[in-house]
N, CA, C and O atoms as CSV, one atom per row, in Angstrom:
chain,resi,resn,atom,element,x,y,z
A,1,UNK,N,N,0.834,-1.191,0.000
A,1,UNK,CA,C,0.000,0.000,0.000
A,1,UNK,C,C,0.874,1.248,0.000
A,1,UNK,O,O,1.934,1.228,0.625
A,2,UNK,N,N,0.498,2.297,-0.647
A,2,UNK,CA,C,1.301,3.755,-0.689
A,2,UNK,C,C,0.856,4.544,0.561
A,2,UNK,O,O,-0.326,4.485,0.899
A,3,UNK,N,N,1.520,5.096,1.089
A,3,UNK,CA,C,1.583,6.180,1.696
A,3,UNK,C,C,-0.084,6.863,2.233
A,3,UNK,O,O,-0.844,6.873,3.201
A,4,UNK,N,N,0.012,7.234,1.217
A,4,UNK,CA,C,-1.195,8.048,0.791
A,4,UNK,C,C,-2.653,7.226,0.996
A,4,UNK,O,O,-3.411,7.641,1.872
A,5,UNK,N,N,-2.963,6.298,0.352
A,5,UNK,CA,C,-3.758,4.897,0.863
A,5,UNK,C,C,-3.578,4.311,2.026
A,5,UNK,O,O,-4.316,3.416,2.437
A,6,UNK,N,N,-2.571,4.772,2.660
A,6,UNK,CA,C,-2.649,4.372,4.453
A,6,UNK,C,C,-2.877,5.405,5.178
A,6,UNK,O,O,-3.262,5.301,6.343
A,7,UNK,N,N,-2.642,6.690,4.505
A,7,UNK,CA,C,-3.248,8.325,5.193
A,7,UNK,C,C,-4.680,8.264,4.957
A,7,UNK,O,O,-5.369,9.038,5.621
A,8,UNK,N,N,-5.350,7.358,4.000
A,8,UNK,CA,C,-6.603,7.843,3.954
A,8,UNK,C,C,-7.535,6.829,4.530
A,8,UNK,O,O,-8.748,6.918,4.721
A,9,UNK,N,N,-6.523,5.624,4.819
A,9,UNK,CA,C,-7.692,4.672,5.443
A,9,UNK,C,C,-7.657,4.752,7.238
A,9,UNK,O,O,-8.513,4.470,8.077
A,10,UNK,N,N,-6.226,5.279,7.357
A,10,UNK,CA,C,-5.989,5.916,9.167
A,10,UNK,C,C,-7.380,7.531,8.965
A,10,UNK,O,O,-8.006,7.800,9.990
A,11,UNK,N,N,-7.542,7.991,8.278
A,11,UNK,CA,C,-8.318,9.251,8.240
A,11,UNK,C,C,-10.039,8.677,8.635
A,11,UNK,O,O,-10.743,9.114,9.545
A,12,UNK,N,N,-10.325,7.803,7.836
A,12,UNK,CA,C,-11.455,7.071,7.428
A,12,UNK,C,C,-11.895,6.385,8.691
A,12,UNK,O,O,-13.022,6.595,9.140
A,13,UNK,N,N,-10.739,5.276,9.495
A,13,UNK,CA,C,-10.773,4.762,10.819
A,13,UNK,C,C,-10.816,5.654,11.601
A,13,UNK,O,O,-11.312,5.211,12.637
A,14,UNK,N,N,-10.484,7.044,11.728
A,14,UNK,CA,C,-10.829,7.797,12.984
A,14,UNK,C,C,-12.012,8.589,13.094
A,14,UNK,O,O,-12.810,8.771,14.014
A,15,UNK,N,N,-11.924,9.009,11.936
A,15,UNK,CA,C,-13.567,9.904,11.727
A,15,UNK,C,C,-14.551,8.460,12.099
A,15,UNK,O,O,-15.548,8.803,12.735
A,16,UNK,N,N,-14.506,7.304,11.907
A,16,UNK,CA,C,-15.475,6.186,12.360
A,16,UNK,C,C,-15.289,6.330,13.783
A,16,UNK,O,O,-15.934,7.276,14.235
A,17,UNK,N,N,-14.752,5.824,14.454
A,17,UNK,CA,C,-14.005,5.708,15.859
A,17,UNK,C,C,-14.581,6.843,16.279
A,17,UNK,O,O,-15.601,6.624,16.933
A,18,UNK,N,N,-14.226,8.315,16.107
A,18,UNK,CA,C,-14.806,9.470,16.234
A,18,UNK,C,C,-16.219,9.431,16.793
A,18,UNK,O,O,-16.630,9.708,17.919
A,19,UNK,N,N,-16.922,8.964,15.575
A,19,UNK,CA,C,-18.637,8.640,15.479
A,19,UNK,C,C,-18.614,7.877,16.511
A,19,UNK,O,O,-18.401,8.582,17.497
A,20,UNK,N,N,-18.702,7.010,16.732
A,20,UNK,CA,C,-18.624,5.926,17.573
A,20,UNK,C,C,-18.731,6.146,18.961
A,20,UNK,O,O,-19.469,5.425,19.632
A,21,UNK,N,N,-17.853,7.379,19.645
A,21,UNK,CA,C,-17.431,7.459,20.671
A,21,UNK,C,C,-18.613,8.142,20.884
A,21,UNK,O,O,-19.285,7.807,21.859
A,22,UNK,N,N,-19.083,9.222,20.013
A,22,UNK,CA,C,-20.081,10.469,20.252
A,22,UNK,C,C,-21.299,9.340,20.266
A,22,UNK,O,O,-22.110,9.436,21.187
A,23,UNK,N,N,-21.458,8.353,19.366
A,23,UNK,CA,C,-23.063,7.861,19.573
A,23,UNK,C,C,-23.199,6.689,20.827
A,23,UNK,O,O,-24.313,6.354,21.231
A,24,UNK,N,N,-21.840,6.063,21.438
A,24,UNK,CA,C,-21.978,5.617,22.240
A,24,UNK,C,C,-22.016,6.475,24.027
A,24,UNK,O,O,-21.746,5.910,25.086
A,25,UNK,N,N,-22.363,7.689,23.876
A,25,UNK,CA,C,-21.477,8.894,25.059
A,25,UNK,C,C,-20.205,8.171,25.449
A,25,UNK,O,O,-20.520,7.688,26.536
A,26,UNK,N,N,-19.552,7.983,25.323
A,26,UNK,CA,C,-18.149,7.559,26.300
A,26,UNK,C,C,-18.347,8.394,26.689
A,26,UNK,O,O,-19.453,8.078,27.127
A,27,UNK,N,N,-18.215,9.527,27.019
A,27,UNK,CA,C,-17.595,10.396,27.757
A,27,UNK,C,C,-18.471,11.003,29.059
A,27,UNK,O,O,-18.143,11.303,30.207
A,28,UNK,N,N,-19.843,11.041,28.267
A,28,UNK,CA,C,-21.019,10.662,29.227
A,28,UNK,C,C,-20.718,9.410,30.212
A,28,UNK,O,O,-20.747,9.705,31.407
A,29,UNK,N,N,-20.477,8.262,29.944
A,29,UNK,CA,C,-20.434,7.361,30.844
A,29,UNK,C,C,-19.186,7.543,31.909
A,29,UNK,O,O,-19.311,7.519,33.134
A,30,UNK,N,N,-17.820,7.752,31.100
A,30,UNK,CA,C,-17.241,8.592,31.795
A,30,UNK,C,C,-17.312,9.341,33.250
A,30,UNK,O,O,-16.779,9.019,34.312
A,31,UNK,N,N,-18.108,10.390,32.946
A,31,UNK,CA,C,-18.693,11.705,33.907
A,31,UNK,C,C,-19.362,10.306,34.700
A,31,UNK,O,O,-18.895,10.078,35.816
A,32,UNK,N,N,-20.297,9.479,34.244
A,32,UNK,CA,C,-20.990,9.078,35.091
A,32,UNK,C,C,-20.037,7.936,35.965
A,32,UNK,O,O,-20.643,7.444,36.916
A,33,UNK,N,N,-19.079,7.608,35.830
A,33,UNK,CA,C,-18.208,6.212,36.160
A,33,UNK,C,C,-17.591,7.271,37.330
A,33,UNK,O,O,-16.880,6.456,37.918
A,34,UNK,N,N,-17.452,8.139,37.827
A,34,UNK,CA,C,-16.523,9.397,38.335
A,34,UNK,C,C,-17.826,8.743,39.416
A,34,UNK,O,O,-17.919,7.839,40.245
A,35,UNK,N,N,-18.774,9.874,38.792
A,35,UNK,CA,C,-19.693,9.987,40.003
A,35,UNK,C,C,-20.261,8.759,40.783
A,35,UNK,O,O,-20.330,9.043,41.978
A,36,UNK,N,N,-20.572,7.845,40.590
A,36,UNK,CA,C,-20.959,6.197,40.825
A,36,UNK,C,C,-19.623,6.098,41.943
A,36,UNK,O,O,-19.817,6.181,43.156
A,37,UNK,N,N,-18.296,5.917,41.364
A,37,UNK,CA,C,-17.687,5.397,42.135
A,37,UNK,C,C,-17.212,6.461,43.280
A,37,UNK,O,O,-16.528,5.908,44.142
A,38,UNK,N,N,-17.413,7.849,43.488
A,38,UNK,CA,C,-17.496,8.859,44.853
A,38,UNK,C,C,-18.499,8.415,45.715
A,38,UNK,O,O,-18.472,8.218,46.929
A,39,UNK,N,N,-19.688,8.247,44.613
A,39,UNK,CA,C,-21.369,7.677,45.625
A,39,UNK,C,C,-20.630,6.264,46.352
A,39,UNK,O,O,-21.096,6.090,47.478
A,40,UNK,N,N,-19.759,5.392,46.027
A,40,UNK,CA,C,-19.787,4.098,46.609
A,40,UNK,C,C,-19.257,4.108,47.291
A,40,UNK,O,O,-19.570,3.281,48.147
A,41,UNK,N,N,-17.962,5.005,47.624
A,41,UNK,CA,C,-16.800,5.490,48.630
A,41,UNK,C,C,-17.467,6.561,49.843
A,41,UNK,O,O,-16.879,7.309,50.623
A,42,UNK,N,N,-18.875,6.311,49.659
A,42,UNK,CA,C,-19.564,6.959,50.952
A,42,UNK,C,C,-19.432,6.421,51.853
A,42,UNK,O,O,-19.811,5.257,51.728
A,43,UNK,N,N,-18.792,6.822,53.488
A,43,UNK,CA,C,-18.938,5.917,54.262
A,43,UNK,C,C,-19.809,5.196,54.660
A,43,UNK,O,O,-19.574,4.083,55.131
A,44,UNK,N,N,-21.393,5.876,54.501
A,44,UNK,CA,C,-22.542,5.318,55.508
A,44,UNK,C,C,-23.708,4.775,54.064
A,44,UNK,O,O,-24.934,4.888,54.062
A,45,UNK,N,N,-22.803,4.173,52.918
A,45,UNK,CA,C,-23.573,3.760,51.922
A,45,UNK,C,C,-24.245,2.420,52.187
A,45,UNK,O,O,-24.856,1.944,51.230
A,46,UNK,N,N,-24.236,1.772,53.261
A,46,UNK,CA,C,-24.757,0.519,53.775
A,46,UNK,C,C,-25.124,0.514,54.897
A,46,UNK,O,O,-25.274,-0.448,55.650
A,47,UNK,N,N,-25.336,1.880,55.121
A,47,UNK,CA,C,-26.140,1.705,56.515
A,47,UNK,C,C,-27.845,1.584,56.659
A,47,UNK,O,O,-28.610,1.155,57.522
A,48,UNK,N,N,-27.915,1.894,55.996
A,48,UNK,CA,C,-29.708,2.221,55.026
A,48,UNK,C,C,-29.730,0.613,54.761
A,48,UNK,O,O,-29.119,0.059,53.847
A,49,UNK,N,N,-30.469,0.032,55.636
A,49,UNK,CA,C,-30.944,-1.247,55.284
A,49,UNK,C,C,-32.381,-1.573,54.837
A,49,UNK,O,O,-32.645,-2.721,54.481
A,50,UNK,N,N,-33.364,-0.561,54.842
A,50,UNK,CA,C,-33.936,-0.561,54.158
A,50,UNK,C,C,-34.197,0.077,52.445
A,50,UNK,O,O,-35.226,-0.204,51.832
């Protein structure tokens, strides 16, 4: 493969990858993986037994 045909199929794979990230939120889940694991590092998160 030339050069140029590997610049355009690395171009092609990221603009996909790109998409990908935006329609799956990563980054949303992200933000949310932050907050989840502060909520679990609560001390008195098991005290609530009901």
């Amino acid at each position: 493969m030339e050069p140029v045909e590997l610049r355009a199929i690395i171009s092609d794979l990221s603009s996909r990858l790109s998409d990908a990230r935006q329609f799956l939120d990563i980054e949303g889940k992200e933000a949310e993986l932050v907050e989840l694991r502060n909520q679990a590092s609560e001390p008195g998160l098991w005290d609530d037994q009901d």
